[in-house]
C-alpha positions in Angstrom: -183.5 -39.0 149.2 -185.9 -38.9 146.3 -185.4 -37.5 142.5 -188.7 -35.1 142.1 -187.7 -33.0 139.1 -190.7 -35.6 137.9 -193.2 -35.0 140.6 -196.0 -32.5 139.5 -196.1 -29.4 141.5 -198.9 -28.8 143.3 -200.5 -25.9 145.8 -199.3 -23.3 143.1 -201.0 -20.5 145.2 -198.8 -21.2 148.2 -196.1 -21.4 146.1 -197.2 -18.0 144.9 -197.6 -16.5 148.5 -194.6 -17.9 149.7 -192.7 -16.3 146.8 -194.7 -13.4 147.6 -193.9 -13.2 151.2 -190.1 -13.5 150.6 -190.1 -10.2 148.1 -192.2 -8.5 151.1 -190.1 -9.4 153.4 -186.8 -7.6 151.4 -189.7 -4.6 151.1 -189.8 -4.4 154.7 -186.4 -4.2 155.4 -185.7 -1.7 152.9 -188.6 0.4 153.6 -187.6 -0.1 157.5 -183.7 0.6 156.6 -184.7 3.6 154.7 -187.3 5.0 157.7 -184.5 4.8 160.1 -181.9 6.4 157.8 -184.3 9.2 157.6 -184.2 9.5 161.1 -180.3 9.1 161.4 -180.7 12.4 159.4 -182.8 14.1 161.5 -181.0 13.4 164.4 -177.8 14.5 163.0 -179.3 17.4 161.8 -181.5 18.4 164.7 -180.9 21.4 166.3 -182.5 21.0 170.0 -181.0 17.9 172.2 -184.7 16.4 172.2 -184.9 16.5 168.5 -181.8 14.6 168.7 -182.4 11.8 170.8 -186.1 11.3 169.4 -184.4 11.0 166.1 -181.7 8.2 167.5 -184.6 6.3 169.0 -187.1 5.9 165.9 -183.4 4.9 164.2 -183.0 2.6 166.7 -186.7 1.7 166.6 -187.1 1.3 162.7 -184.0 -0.9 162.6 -185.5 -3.5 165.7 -188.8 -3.2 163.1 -187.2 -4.0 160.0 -185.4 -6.6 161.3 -188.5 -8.3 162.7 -190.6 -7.9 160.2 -188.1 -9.3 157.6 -187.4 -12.2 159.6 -191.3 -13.4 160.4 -191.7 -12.6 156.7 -189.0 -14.5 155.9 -189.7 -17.6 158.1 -193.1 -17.6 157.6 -192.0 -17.9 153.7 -189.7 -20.8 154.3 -192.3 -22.7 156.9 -194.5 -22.5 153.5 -191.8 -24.0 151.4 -190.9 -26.4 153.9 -194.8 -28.0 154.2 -194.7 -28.3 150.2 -191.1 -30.0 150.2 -192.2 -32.2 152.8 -195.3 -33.3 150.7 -193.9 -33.4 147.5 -191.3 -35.8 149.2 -193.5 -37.8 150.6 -195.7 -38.3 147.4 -192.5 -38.9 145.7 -191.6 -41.5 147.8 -195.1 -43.3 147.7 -195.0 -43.7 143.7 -191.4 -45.2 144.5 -192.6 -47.9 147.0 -195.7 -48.3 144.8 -193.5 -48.9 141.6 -191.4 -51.8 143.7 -194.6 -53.2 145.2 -195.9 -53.5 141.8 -192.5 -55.0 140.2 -192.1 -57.2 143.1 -195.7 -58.9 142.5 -194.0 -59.0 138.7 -191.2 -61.3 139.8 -191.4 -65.5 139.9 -190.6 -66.9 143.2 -187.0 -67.8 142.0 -186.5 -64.1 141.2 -187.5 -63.2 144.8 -184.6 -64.8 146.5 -181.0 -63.6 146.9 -178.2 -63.7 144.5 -176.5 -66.2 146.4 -179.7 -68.6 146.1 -180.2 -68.1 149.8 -183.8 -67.4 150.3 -185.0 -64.0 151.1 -185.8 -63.8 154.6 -182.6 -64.8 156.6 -183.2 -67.6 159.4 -182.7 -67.1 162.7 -179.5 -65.4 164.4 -177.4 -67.9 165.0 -176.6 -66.4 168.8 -180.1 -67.2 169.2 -180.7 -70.5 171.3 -183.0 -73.2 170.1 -185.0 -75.0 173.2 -186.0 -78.5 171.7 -189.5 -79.1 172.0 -191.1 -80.4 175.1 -192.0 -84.1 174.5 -195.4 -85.4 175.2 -194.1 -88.9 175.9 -193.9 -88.1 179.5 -197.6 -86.9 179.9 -197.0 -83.9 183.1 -195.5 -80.4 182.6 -191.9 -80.2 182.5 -189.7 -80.1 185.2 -188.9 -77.0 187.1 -186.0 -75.9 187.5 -184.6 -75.9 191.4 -184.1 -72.3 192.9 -180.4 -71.5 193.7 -179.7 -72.0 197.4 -179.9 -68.7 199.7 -176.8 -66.9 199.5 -175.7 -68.3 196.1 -173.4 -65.7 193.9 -176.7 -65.5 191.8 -179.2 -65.2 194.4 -177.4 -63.4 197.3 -179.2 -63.8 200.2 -182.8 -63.8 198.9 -183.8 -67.9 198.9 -187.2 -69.5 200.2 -187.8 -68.3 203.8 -185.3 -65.4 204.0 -187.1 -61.9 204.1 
């Protein structure tokens, strides 16, 4: 993870929008809360049965609103924040890896290798195995190797011949 309390903020209008965004979405679900409140009332204070439920629907209504609008508000808010994060991060991290590119051309070759005097880049694994060279003494290509007979444990039934 980087430090970027020194990266320069940039995009402050998104910033401002997202901000923005986040206080409308708290609007709508007040305003949305309040709406079907209002209509609570009037259904508890209704006097015919259709008054009644028309009231219990635009509560039920308002609340489904209010709740949706807050949360595309909401998200669209954080989607904003998370775009600017992830640039601000990823300019952050490029000054880091330019500042070790640049102190790494800085160092002698001595400096370069590892405490242990080893030099930087490790040889080969040592489960690795070395073929030696092919020698040019004997002037043809190499010898092949012979194919296992058919019906060998590593070639069960599948030799030169059998189909």
């Amino acid at each position: 993870m980087t430090d970027n309390k020194y990266v320069e903020k940039r995009y402050g209008m998104l910033r401002f929008i997202a901000s923005l965004l986040k206080v409308l979405a708290w609007g709508a679900l007040g305003g949305f809360s309040l709406m079907a409140l209002v209509a609570l009332a009037t259904a508890a204070g209704a006097p015919f049965a259709q008054f009644r439920d028309a009231g219990l629907l635009g509560f039920v209504l308002f609340g489904l609103y209010g709740a949706g609008a807050f949360l595309l508000l909401y998200l669209y808010a954080e989607f904003i924040r998370l775009f600017l994060d992830m640039e601000e991060n990823t300019r952050a991290m490029r000054r880091s890896l330019d500042a070790l590119r640049e102190e790494s051309r800085q160092m002698t070759p001595r400096e370069q290798n590892t405490p242990s005097g080893l030099p930087a880049q490790p040889s080969a694994p040592e489960h690795i195995i070395r073929l030696p060279e092919p020698s040019t003494s004997g002037g043809g290509a190499p010898p092949r190797a012979e194919a296992p007979a058919s019906g060998s444990p590593s070639n069960p039934g599948y030799g030169p011949g059998d189909s």
